[in-house]
C-alpha positions in Angstrom: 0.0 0.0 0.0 1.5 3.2 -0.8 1.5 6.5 1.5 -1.7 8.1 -0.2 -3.9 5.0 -0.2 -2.5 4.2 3.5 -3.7 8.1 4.0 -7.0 7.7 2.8 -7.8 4.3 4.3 -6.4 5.9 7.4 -9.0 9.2 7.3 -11.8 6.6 5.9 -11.7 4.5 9.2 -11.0 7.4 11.8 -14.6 8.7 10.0 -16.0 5.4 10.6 -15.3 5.4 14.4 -16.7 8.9 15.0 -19.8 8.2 13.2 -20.2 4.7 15.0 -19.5 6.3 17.9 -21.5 9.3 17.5 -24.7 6.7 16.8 -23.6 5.3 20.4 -23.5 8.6 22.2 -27.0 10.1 20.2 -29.3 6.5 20.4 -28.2 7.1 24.4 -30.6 9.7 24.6 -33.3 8.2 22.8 -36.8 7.4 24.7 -37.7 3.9 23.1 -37.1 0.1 23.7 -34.3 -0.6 26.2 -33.5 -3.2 28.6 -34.1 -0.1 31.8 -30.7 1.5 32.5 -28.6 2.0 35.7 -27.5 5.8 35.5 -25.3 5.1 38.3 -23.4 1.9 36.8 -23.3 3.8 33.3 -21.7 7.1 34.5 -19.2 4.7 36.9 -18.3 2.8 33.2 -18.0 6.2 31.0 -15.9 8.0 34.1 -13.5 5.1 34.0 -13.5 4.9 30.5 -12.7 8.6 30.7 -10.2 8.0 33.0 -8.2 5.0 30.3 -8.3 7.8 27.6 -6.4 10.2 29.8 -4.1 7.8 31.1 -3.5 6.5 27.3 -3.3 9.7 25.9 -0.4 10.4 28.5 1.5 7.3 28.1 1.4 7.8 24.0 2.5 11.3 24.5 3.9 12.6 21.1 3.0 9.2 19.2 -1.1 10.3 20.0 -2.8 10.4 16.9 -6.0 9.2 15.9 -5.2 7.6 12.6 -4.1 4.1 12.4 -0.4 5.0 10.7 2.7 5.7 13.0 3.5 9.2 12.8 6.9 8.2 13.6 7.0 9.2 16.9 7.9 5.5 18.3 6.3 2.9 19.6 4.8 3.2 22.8 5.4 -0.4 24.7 5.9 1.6 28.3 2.8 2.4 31.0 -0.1 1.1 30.1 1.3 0.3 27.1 2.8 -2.5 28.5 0.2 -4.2 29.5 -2.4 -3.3 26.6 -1.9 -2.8 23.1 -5.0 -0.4 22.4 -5.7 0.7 25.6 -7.1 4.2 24.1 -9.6 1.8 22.1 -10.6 -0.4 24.9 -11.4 2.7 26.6 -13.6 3.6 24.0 -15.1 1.0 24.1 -15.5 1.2 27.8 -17.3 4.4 27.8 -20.0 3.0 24.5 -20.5 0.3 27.4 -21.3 3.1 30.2 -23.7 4.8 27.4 -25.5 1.5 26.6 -25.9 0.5 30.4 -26.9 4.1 31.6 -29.4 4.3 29.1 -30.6 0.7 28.2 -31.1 1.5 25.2 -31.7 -1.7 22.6 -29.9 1.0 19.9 -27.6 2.0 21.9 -26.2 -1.8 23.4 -26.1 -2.5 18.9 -24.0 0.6 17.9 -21.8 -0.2 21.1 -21.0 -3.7 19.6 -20.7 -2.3 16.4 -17.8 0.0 17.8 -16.0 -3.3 19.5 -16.7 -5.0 16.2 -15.0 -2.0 14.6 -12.1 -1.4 16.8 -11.1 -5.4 16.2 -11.0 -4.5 12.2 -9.7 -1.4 12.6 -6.7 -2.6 15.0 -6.0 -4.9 12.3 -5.2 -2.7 9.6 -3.2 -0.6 12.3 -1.2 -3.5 13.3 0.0 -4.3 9.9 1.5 -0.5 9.7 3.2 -0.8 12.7 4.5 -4.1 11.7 6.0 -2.4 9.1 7.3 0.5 11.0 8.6 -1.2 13.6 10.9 -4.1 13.5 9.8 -5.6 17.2 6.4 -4.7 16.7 6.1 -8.4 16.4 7.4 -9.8 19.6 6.2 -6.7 21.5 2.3 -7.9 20.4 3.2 -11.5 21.3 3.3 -10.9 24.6 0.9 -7.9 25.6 -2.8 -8.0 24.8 -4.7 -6.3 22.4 -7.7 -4.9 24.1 -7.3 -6.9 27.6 -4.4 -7.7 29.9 -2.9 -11.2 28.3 -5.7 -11.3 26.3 -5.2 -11.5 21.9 -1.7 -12.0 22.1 -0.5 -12.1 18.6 1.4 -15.4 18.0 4.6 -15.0 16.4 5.3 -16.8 12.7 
């Protein structure tokens, strides 16, 4: 893939996640058929969701960009990093959860697993650029998880 199609497929899926995500935080306000929400639970889920996007953000530091290419800042493997491949996703994710349960919404709990479904692709694609970019990319995934602490280790060839 050269740079401009890795460009566009890069501004394409970082599109994709707003809208999806965008569909989880409007459907959350919808009155309609839901499964009865726990305000409580959902704002606990969306504050530490919150909190893993801070904490991310920080521990990415000049390599924090939204698209899926490197923009050759390095490789964060340190902090959080360590322990979680996409921890910024899985926080994401973490909040859509929060939504779905504060508001029970059936629309909402669909657009929320739409969004997981999403980030697995997504991570995909961004995986094979920073496989590229970065020669230990490989044995760095082998041994931390993708979206969960030891869990989606990539197995090495």
């Amino acid at each position: 893939m050269n740079a401009r199609s890795g460009r566009l497929l890069s501004l394409v899926l970082v599109a994709l996640q707003g809208v999806i995500f965008l569909a989880v935080g409007l459907t959350a306000l919808l009155d309609g058929p839901g499964f009865g929400g726990s305000w409580w639970a959902g704002s606990t889920l969306v504050l530490l969701g919150g909190l893993g996007m801070f904490w991310s953000g920080k521990d990415l530091g000049r390599a924090l960009t939204p698209m899926p290419t490197p923009n050759g800042a390095g490789l964060a493997a340190g902090g959080i990093y360590s322990f979680v491949r996409h921890p910024m996703y899985s926080a994401i994710i973490i909040i859509a959860i929060g939504l779905a349960v504060g508001s029970g919404h059936a629309w909402t709990w669909a657009f929320t697993a739409l969004l997981a479904v999403f980030f697995e692709a997504k991570t995909r694609v961004e995986e094979a650029f920073l496989m590229r970019a970065y020669p230990g990319y490989d044995q760095y995934a082998a041994r931390t998880g993708k979206f969960l602490p030891g869990l989606g280790r990539r197995r090495l060839a």
